[in-house]
C-alpha positions in Angstrom: 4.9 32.8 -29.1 7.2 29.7 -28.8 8.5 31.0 -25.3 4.5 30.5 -24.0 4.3 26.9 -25.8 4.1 24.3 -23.3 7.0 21.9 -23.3 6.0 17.9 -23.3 9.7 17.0 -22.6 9.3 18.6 -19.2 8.8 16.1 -16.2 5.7 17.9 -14.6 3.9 17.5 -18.1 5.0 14.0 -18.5 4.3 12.6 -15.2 0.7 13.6 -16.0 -0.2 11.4 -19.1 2.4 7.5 -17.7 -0.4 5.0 -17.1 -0.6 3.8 -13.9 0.6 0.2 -15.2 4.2 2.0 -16.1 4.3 4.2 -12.8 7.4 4.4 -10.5 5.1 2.6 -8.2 2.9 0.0 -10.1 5.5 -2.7 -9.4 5.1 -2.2 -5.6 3.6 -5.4 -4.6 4.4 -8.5 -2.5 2.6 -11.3 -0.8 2.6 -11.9 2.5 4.1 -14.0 3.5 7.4 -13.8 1.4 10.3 -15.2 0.9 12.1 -11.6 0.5 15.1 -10.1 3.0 14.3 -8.3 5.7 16.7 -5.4 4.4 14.5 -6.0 0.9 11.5 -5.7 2.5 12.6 -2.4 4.6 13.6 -0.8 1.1 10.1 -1.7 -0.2 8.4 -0.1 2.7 10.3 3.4 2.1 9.9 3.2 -2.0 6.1 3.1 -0.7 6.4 5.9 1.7 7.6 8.4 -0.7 5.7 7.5 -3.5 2.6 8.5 -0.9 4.4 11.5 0.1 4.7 12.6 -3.9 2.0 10.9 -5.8 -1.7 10.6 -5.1 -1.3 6.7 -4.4 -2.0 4.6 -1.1 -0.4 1.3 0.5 -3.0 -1.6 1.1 -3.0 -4.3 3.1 -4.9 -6.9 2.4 -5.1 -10.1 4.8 -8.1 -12.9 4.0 -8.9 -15.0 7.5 -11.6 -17.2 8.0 -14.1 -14.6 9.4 -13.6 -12.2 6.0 -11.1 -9.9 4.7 -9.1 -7.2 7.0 -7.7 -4.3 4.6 -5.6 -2.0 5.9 -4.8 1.4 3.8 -2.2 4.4 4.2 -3.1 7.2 2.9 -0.9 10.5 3.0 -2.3 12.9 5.3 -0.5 16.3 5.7 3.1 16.4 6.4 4.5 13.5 8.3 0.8 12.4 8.7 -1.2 9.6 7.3 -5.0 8.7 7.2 -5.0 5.2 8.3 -8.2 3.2 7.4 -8.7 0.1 8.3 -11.8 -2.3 7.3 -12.7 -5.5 9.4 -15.6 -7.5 7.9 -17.1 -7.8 10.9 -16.0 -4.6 12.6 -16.7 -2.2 9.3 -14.1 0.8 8.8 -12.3 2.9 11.5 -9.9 5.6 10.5 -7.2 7.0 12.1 -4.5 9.4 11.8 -0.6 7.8 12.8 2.8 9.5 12.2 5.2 7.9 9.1 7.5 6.0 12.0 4.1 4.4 13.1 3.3 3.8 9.3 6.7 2.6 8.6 6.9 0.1 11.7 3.2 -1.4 11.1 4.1 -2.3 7.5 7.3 -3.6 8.4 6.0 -6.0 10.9 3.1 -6.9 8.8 5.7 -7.8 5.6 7.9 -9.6 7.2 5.6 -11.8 9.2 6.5 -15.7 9.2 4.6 -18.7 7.4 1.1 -19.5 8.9 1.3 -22.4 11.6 -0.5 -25.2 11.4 -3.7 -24.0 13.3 -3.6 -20.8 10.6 -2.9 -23.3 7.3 -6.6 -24.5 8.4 -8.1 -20.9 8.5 -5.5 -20.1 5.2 -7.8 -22.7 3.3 -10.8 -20.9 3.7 -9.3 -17.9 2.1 -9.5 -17.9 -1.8 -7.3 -15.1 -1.9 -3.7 -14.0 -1.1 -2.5 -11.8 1.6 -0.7 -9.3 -0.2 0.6 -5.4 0.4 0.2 -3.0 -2.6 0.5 0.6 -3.8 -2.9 1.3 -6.1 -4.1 5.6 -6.8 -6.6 6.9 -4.3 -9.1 6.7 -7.0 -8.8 3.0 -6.5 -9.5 2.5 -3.3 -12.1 1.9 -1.0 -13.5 4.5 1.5 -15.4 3.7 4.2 
């Protein structure tokens, strides 16, 4: 029967087959540290909080320093709860559960965090790599 057809038009079958590359949030990336706004960089971190709150996607951290990498990810949790997993090179993973206001705060203050002083230009060297903040699918990252 046509009425038991499924429609493709309909959001809920669409959303299912848009590559990640042309998701709402593929384009939700910056490096740290930036030239953006604070007001910008607010708006950034609350795109990222509801796309974790509706889509199976998580915010990374990333930070390279001179004793190895520190990534930080948000995960949603249940509710107004997040997994928080955090990886130290030399500390290994830890994981934690904080509230969005925590989540919110933490990524705020780690967007919007100054240029590197001199002393940190040095260790900034020895890093290859950019310190950048990201939304990438669960299936994508790393679990301790």
């Amino acid at each position: 029967m046509a009425s038991e057809q499924i429609n493709e038009n309909r959001p809920e079958h669409r959303a299912a087959t848009i590559p990640d590359d042309e998701a709402p949030w593929a384009d939700l990336e910056v490096t740290i540290p930036n030239d953006r706004d604070h007001a910008s960089l607010v708006a950034l971190v609350e795109c990222a909080l509801v796309e974790l709150t509706h889509e199976h996607v998580g915010a990374v951290v990333v930070a390279q320093q001179v004793w190895g990498t520190k990534r930080t990810q948000y995960v949603d949790d249940v509710g107004e709860q997040f997994q928080k997993r955090h990886f130290d090179a030399r500390l290994g993973w830890h994981e934690t559960t904080a509230s969005r206001e925590t989540v919110r705060d933490e990524l705020i203050t780690q967007l919007t965090r100054s240029g590197a002083s001199p002393a940190e230009h040095t260790r900034e060297a020895a890093a290859s790599e950019t310190n950048t903040f990201t939304v990438r699918p669960v299936r994508e990252l790393r679990t301790p």
